[in-house]
N, C-alpha and C positions, 0 to 999 in steps of 0.2 A: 498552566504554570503561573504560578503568582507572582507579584513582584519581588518578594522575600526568596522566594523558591531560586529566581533568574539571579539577583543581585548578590544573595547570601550561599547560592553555590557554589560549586568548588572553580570557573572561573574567576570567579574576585580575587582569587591571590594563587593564580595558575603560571606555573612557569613560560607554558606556551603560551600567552596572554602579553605575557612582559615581553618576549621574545619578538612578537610581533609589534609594540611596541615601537622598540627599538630604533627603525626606519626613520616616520618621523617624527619621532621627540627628537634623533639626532639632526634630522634637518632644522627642527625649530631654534633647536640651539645654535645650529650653524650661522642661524637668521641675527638672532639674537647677537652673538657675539662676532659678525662682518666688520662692525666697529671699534671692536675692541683690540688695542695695541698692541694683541701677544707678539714676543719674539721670532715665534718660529708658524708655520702657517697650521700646522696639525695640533696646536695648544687647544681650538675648538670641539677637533674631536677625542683628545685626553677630556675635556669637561663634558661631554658629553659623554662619555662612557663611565665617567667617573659617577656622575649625576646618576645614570641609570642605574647601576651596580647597587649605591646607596638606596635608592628610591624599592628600587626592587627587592635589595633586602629587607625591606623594613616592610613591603607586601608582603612578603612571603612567611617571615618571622610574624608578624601579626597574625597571617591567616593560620598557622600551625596553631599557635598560639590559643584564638580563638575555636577553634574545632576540636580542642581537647576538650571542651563544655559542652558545644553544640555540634551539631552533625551541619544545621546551617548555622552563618554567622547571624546575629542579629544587623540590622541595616544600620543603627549605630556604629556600631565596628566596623564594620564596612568603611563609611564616610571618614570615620577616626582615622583608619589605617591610612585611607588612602590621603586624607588632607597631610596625614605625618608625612607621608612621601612626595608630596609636591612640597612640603616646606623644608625638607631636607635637600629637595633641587636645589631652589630658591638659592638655600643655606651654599651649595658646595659650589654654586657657578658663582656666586659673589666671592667665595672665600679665595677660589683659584684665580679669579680675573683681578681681584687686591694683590695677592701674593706674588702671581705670576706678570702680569701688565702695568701693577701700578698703580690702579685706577680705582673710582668711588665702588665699591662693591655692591651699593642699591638691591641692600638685603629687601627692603620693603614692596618694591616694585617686582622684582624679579619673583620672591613668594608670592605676591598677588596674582601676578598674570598666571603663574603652574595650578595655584587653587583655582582657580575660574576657571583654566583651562581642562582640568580636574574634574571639577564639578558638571563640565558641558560636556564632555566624552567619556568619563570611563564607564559609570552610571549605563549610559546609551551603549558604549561599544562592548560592554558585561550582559547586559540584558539579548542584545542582536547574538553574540556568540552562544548564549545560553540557549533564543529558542531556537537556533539553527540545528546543534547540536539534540534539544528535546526536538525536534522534526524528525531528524535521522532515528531517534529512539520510537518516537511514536508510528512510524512507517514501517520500520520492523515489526512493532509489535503488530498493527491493523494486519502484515501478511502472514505472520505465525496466526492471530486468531481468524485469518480468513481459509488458511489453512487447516486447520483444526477443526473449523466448523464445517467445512467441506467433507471430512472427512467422518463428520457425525451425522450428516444428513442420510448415508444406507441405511442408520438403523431406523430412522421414520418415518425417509420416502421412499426408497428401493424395493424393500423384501424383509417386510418382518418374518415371510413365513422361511428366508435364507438363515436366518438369523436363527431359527428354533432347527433347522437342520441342523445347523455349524453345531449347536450347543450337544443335539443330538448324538450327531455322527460322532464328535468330541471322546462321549462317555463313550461308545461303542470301540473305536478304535484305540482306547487306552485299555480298555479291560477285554480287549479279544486275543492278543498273545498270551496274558495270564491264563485265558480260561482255555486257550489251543493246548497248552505246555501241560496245568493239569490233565486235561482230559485223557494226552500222550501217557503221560504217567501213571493214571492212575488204569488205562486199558495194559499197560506194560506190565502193572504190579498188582493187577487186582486176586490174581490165581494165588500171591504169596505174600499177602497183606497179615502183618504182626503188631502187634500193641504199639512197636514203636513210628512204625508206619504209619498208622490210625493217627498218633498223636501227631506227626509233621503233616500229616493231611492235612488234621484239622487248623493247623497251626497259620498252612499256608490261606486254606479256606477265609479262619479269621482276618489276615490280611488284606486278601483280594475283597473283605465286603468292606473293609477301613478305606482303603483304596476310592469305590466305589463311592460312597459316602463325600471322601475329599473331591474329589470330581465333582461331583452335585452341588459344594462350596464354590467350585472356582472353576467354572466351566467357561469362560469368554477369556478371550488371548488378551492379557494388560497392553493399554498402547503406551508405546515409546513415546517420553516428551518430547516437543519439537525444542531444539535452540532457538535462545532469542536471537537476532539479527537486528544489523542498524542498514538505512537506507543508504546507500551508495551517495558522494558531494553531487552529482549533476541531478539526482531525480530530487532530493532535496531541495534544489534551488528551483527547482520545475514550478512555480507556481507563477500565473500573474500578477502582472503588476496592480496594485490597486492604492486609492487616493495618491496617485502622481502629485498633486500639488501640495502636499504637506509636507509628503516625503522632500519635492525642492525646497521647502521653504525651511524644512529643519536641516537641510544639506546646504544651503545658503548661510543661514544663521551662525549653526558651529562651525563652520571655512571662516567666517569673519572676526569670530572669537578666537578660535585659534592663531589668526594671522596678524591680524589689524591693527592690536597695541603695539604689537612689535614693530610691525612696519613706520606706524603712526611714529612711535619715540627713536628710530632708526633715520628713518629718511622724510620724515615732515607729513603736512597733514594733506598734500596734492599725491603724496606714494600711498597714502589711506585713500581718499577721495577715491584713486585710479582702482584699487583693489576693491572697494565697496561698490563703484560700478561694474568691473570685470565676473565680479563673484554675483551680483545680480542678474549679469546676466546667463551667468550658468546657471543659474535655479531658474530661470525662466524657460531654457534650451530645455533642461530636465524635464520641466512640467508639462512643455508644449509637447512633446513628441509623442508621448505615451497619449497624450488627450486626441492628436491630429487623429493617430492610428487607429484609436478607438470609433472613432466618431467617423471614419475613411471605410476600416475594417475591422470589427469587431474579434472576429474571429480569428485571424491575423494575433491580437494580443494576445488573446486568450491561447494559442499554439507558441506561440514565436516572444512571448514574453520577456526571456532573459535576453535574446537577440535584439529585440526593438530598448531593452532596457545599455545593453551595451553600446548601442550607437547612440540613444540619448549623452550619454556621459562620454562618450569619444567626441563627440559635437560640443558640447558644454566645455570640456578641458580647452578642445580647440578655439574656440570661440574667447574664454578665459585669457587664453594666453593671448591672443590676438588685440586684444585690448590692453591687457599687459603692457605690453610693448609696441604699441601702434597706435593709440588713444590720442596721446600728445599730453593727455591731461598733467602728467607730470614728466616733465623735458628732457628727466636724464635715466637715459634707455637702462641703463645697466641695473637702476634701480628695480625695477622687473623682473632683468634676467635672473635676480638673485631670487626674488618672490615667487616665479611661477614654478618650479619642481616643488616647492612645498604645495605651491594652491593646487597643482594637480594631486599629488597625492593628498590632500586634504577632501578634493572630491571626490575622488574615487572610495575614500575610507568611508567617509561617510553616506557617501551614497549606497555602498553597502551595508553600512553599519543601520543607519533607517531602515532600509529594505525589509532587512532582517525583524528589523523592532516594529514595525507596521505591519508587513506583507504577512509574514511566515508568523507573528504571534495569530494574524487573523485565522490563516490559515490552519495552524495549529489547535486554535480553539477548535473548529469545524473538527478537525480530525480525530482532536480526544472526545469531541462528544458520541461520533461514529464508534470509536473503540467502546466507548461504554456501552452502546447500543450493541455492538457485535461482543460482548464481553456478559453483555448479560442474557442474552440469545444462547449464545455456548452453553453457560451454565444453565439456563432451563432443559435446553436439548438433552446436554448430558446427566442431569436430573431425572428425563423423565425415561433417555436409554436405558438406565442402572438400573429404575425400576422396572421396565419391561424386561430386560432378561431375569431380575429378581425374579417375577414373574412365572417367566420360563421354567427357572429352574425348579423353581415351590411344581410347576405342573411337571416335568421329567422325574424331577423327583418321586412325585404320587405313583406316578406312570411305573416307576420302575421296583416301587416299594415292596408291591406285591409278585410277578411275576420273578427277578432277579436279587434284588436283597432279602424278599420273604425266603427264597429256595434256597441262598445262602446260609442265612442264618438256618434254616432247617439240616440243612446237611453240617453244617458247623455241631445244633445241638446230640444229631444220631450220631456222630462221631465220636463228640463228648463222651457221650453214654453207654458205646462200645468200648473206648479207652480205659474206661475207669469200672467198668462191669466184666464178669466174666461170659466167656463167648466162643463159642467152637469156628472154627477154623470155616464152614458152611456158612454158618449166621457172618463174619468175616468176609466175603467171596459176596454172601447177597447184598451187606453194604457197600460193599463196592461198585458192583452192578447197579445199585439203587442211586448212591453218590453221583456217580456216572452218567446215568439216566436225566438226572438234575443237570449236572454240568452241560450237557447237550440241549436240553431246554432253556438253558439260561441262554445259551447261542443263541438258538433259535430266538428266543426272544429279543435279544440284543438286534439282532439283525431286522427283524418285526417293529422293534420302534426306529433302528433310525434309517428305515428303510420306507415310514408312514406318510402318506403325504400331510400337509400341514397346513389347511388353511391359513392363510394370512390377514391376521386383524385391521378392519379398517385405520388409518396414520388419524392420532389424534394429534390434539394443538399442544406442545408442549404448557 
């Protein structure tokens, strides 16, 4: 998956994208506006839902917009739409905290922090939901083609000489009720066979060798496509952990972007200081854990990955807050208590949101190359099945040209030539005898080929 692929997808302006969302942009705002004088205590989150609503319209209207051109967006568009929705923030929580409080509206500040803030997660949290989402697709696909291709391997390694049976048995058992039913008929009516007789004889004759013919076409049973399938949310997240320390360090980074100006121009630069230590040292908690495991028990990560990834980040939140509010660094406790539900959900997002955008793109890579490896295996296989029953059939065919289609078409042409000539009632009676004679040796023969055994040709290499 490319970056255009991830970014210009249809998550860049997905409802369910915005929805989830939702959570903490409204805590940011929450943060944001602690100091701001509204009247009533819920004016926070009127701007908050007010900001999202607009924000997210003007995603979603963009993305419609652009996918009438393109099927993806160009990464232009992308960055446009989304920069218009964080200045349209900016724009509605100034305009409601003027209107409504009173107060400097700080159009310039309040646009700057949503674009930064903008530019450092959605980018990162569009690309993680993209390849999570390609994992689930690329997983289905890896078990349809492993499926498929399991089920192409009888013709190359099992029993080719099963294979030239089935095709055998195939023609014999569709033209052996045809040739029972004449034979009834024609020992039933051969004493009082009439011109017009003769001609539904041969009529049916001509059929049953059309018949025969189409068979020799399409003698192998078509297989059913498989449905595609997506992988299940838990085997998708199944992979281990890899580069822990980047992953902290880009989960450290964006928690501080997110949080720090606000705290910074909220409560001073000792409630930043307290937050750039607290948030360090979760990306430390992050990094150490997955490294200790690895280095203790390899294999342990490598099974228990998302578990050892879980309690890293339960330990880091913990550890977060603990410093939050227990630090001293900055003196007034409460200042924290407002800070730490956003810094948690800030690491938790983004601890997934990396995850995703490191682990599972690595992962991902390895797995589309596997697909293409078992993608193009398939099609050699089924390449070279098609021509071995082609094969097949050119030889049944030969096999059957003479002994059953020759004796057809021979009674088809005495038929003709009785129909259309004149003929006593005796010559009449020994065609039929004669017809009959034939029909009985086509049995026979019918039963003679797919009754032959079959050598089976050594499996070549597709």
């Amino acid at each position: 998956m490319t970056l255009r692929e991830a970014l210009g997808g249809p998550w860049a302006a997905h409802w369910l994208f915005l929805v989830g969302l939702l959570p903490p942009t409204t805590l940011l705002v929450l943060l944001q506006e602690s100091t701001t004088p509204y009247p009533e205590w819920w004016w926070p989150l009127v701007s908050a839902a007010a900001q999202h609503l607009v924000a997210g319209s003007i995603i979603l209207l963009g993305g419609a917009i652009a996918r009438r051109r393109n099927t993806l967006m160009p990464l232009s568009t992308v960055f446009t739409v989304w920069a218009l929705a964080a200045v349209a923030r900016g724009f509605v929580a100034g305009v409601i905290a003027e209107r409504i409080a009173g107060v400097d509206p700080a159009f310039a500040s309040r646009i700057a922090i949503w674009l930064l803030v903008s530019i450092v997660w959605l980018p990162a949290m569009v690309y993680a939901v993209a390849q999570f989402e390609h994992r689930r697709a690329v997983l289905g696909a890896l078990d349809v083609t492993e499926f498929e291709l399991e089920n192409e391997h009888p013709h190359t390694e099992v029993s080719r000489a099963f294979i030239q049976q089935q095709l055998r048995n195939a023609v014999a058992e569709s033209l052996a009720p045809a040739l029972s039913d004449l034979q009834c008929s024609l020992e039933a009516s051969r004493e009082s066979l009439d011109r017009a007789s003769v001609a539904e004889l041969s009529l049916r004759l001509s059929r049953l060798h059309d018949h025969t013919a189409d068979l020799l076409e399409s003698a192998d049973d078509p297989v059913a496509p498989v449905a595609m399938t997506r992988a299940g949310l838990s085997r998708a997240l199944d992979v281990p952990p890899r580069l822990p320390w980047l992953s902290a360090a880009l989960v450290t980074g964006s928690t501080v972007v997110l949080v720090l100006f606000d705290v910074w121009r909220i409560f001073g630069p000792l409630a930043a200081l307290e937050l750039m230590v607290s948030t360090a040292a979760a990306g430390l908690v992050l990094g150490l854990v997955p490294t200790v495991v690895a280095a203790v028990r390899p294999s342990l990560l490598a099974t228990q990955g998302q578990r050892i990834n879980g309690i890293a980040l339960a330990l880091s939140i913990g550890v977060s807050s603990y410093l939050m509010l227990n630090s001293g660094i900055d003196p007034i406790t409460w200042h924290g208590m407002l800070v730490v539900p956003l810094l948690a959900i800030s690491l938790t997002t983004a601890s997934a949101m990396y995850y995703s955008a490191i682990v599972m793109a690595d992962a991902n890579t390895e797995a589309d190359a596997r697909l293409a490896v078992l993608r193009a295996e398939l099609a050699a296989q089924r390449a070279f099945n098609e021509q071995f029953v082609a094969r097949e059939r050119q030889r049944l065919s030969d096999l059957m040209h003479g002994p059953v289609q020759g004796r057809i078409a021979a009674c088809i042409m005495a038929l003709n030539f009785h129909s259309n000539g004149d003929s006593t009632d005796t010559q009449a009676r020994e065609l039929a005898t004669a017809v009959l004679d034939h029909v009985r040796s086509i049995s026979r023969d019918l039963d003679r080929i797919a009754g032959e055994d079959v050598a089976a040709p050594q499996p070549a290499s597709p």
